[in-house]
C-alpha positions in Angstrom: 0.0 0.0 0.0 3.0 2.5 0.8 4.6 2.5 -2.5 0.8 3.0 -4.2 0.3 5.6 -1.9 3.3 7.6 -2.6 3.0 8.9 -6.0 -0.5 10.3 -4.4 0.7 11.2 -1.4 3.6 13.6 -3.2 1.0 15.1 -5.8 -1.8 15.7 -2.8 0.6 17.4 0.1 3.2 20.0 -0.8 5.4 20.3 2.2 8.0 17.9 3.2 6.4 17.9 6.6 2.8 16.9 5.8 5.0 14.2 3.2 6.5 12.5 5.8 3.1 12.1 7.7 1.6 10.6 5.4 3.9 7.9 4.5 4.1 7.1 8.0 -0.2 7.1 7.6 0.5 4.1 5.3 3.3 1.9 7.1 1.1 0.0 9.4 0.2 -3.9 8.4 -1.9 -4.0 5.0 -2.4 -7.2 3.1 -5.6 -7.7 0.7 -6.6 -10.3 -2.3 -5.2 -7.7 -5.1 -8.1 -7.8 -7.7 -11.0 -6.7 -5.6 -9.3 -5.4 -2.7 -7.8 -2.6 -5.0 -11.6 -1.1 -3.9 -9.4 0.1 -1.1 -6.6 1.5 -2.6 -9.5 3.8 -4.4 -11.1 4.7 -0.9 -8.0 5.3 0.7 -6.9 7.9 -2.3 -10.4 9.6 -1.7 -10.0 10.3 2.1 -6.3 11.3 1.4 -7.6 13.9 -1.0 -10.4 15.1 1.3 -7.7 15.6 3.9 -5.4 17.4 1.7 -8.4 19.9 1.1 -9.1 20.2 5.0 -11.4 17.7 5.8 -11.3 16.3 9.0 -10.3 13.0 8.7 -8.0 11.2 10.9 -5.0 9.1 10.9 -6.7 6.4 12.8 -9.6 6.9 10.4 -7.7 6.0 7.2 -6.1 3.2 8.9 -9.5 1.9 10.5 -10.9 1.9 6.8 -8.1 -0.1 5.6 -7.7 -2.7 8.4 -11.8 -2.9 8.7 -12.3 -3.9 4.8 -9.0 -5.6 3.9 -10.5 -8.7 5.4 -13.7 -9.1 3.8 -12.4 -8.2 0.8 -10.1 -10.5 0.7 -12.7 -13.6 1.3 -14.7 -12.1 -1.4 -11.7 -11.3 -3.9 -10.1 -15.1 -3.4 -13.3 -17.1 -4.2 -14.6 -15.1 -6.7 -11.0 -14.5 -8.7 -9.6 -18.5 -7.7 -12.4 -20.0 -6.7 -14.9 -18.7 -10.1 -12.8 -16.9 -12.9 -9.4 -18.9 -12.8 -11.0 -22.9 -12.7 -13.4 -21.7 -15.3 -10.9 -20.3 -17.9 -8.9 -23.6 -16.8 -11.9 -25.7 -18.2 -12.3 -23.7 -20.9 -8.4 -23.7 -22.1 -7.5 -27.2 -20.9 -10.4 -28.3 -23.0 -9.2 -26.8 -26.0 -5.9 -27.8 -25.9 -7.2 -32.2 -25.6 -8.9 -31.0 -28.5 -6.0 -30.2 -30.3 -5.5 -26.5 -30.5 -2.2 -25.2 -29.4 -3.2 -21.6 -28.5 -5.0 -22.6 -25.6 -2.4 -21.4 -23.1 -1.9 -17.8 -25.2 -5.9 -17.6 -24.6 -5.6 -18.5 -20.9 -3.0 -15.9 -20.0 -4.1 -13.2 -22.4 -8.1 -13.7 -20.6 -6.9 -13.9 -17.6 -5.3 -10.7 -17.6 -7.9 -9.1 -19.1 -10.3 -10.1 -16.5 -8.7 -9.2 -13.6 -7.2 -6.1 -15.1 -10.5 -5.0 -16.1 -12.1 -6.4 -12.3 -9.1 -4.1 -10.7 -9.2 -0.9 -12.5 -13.2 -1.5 -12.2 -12.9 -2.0 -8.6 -10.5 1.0 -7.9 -12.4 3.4 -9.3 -15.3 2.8 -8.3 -13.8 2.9 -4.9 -12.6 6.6 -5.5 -15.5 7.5 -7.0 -18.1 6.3 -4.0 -15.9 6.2 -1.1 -16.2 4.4 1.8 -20.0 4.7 2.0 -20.7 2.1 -0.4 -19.1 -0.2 1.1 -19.8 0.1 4.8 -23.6 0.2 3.4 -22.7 -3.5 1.8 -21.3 -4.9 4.9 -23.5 -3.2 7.3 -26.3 -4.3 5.3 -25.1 -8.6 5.6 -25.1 -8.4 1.5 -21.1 -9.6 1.9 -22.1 -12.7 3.4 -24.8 -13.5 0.3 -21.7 -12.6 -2.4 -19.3 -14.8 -0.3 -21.9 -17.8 0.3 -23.1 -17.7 -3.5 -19.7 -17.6 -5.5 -18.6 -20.3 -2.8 -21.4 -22.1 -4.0 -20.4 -21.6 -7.7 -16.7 -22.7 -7.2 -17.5 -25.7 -5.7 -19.9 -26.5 -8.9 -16.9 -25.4 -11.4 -14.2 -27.5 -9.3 -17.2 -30.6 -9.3 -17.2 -30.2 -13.0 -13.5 -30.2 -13.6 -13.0 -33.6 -11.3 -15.6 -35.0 -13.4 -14.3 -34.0 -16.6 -10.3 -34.3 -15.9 -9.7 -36.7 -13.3 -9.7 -40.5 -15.0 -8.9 -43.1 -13.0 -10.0 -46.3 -13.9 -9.3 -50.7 -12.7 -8.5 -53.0 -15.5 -9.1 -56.0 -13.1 -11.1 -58.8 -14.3 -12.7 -61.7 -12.7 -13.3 -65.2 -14.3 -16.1 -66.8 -13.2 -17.1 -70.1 -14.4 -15.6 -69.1 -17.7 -17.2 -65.6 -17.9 -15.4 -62.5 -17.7 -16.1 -59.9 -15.1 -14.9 -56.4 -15.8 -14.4 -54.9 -12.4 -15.0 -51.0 -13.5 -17.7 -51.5 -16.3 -19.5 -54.5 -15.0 -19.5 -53.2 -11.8 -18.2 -50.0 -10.9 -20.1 -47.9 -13.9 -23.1 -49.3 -13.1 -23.0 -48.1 -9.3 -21.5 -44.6 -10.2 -19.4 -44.0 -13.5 -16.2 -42.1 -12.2 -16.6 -43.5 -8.7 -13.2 -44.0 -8.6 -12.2 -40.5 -9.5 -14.5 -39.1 -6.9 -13.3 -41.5 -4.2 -9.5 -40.4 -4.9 -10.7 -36.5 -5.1 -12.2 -37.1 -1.3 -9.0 -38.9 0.2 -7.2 -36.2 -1.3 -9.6 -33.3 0.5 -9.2 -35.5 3.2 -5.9 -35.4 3.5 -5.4 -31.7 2.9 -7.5 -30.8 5.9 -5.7 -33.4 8.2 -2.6 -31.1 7.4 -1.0 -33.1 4.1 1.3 -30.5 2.4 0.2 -30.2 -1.9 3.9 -31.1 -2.1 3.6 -34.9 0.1 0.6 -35.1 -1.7 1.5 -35.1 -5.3 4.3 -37.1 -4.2 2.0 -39.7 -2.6 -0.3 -39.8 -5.6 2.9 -40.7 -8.1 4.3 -43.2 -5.8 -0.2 -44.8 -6.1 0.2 -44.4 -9.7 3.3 -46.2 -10.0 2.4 -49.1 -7.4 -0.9 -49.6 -9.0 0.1 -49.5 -12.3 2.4 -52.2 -12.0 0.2 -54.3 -9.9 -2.4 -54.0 -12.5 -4.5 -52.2 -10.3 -5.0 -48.9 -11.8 
C-alpha cells in the first residue's frame, strides 16, 4: 500500500512535513486479495484527498478503513477471482488444448489478464468515486455474506465439474467366473456410479489436505499410487 500511496501522497501534500506524515499514515500492516481489494486503494486515495483539502479525517480513520475492509475483501476477492474466474478459464483452455488447439495457453493468459485487469481498475475506481460509503452500506447491510456464500457455492460446482471432466482413474481387473469375464470398472463400478473412482481419490485427497498433508507430500503420494498400482495392474 505504501509504495501505491506515494505517487498520491507527493502530488496531494506539498510540504515535506505533511509528506512524511503521510507515508508514515500508510506503514502499518496492509495485506488484501489484489483484484478486488484494489476497492481500497480507491477509498484510501479519496480520504487522502479530502484531507489534503481540509477535511477532518484522521489518521486512525484511514487506517480503520483499511484494516476494517481488507478482510472481507479478501474472502470475497479469493473465491470469486480463484475459486470462479481462474477454474473456469482452466476448463475452458484445458479443454481446447485435448482437442488439439495449441493456443489454448496464449488464450488463458491473455483472458486472464484481461479479466482481472479489467475487475481491478473496475474496482478501484469505483472505490474513488463512491468512497467508503458504499461499502460500509454493503457490509452493514449482511449483502457480503450472500456474495461470499453464492460464488462459494459456484466454485464448488466449477471445481465438481473439472473432477468429473479431468480426473480419469479407472481398474483394468477382471474376474473369471465359471468361464465368464467380469470387468471390475464397467461391469460393476459404472453401473453403481461412472467415475466412482475418480471421486473417491478426489475425497482422500480433501481428506488429506484438511488433516494437514502439504500439496507437495501429496503429489508425491499420488505418483508413488500411480506407480504401485500400475504395476500391480490395479489402476
Amino acid at each position: 500500500m505504501q509504495k501505491t500511496m506515494i505517487p498520491i501522497i507527493k502530488k496531494l501534500y506539498t510540504t515535506k512535513e505533511d509528506i512524511i506524515a503521510a507515508i508514515k499514515r500508510h506503514l502499518v500492516f496492509f495485506n488484501t486479495e489484489p483484484i478486488c481489494g484494489s476497492v481500497i486503494h480507491g477509498i484510501t486515495i479519496a480520504m487522502e484527498e479530502e484531507k489534503a483539502n481540509g477535511e477532518p479525517i484522521s489518521d486512525e480513520g484511514i487506517n480503520a478503513i483499511k484494516t476494517g475492509l481488507m478482510g472481507p475483501l479478501a474472502g470475497i476477492g479469493d473465491t470469486i477471482t480463484q475459486g470462479i474466474i481462474t477454474p473456469i478459464m482452466l476448463a475452458i483452455c484445458i479443454g481446447l488444448t485435448m482437442s488439439g488447439n495449441i493456443a489454448s495457453p496464449i488464450i488463458f493468459v491473455l483472458a486472464q489478464y484481461a479479466i482481472m485487469i479489467g475487475i481491478s481498475y473496475t474496482m478501484w475506481m469505483n472505490g474513488y468515486s463512491y468512497g467508503k460509503k458504499a461499502v460500509e452500506t454493503i457490509l452493514e447491510g449482511g449483502l457480503i455474506n450472500k456474495v461470499i456464500e453464492g460464488a462459494s457455492i459456484l466454485g464448488t460446482l466449477v471445481m465438481g465439474g473439472l473432477v468429473g471432466r479431468f480426473v480419469t482413474l479407472s481398474t483394468p481387473i477382471v474376474i473369471n467366473i465359471n468361464q465368464v469375464k467380469f470387468s471390475l470398472q464397467k461391469d460393476l463400478l459404472d453401473k453403481i456410479m461412472p467415475g466412482l473412482i475418480p471421486m473417491l481419490l478426489t475425497l482422500l485427497v480433501l481428506h488429506l489436505i484438511k488433516k494437514g498433508v502439504s500439496p507437495i507430500k501429496m503429489m508425491g503420494l499420488l505418483i508413488v499410487l500411480g506407480v504401485i498400482g500400475g504395476v500391480l495392474g490395479i489402476f
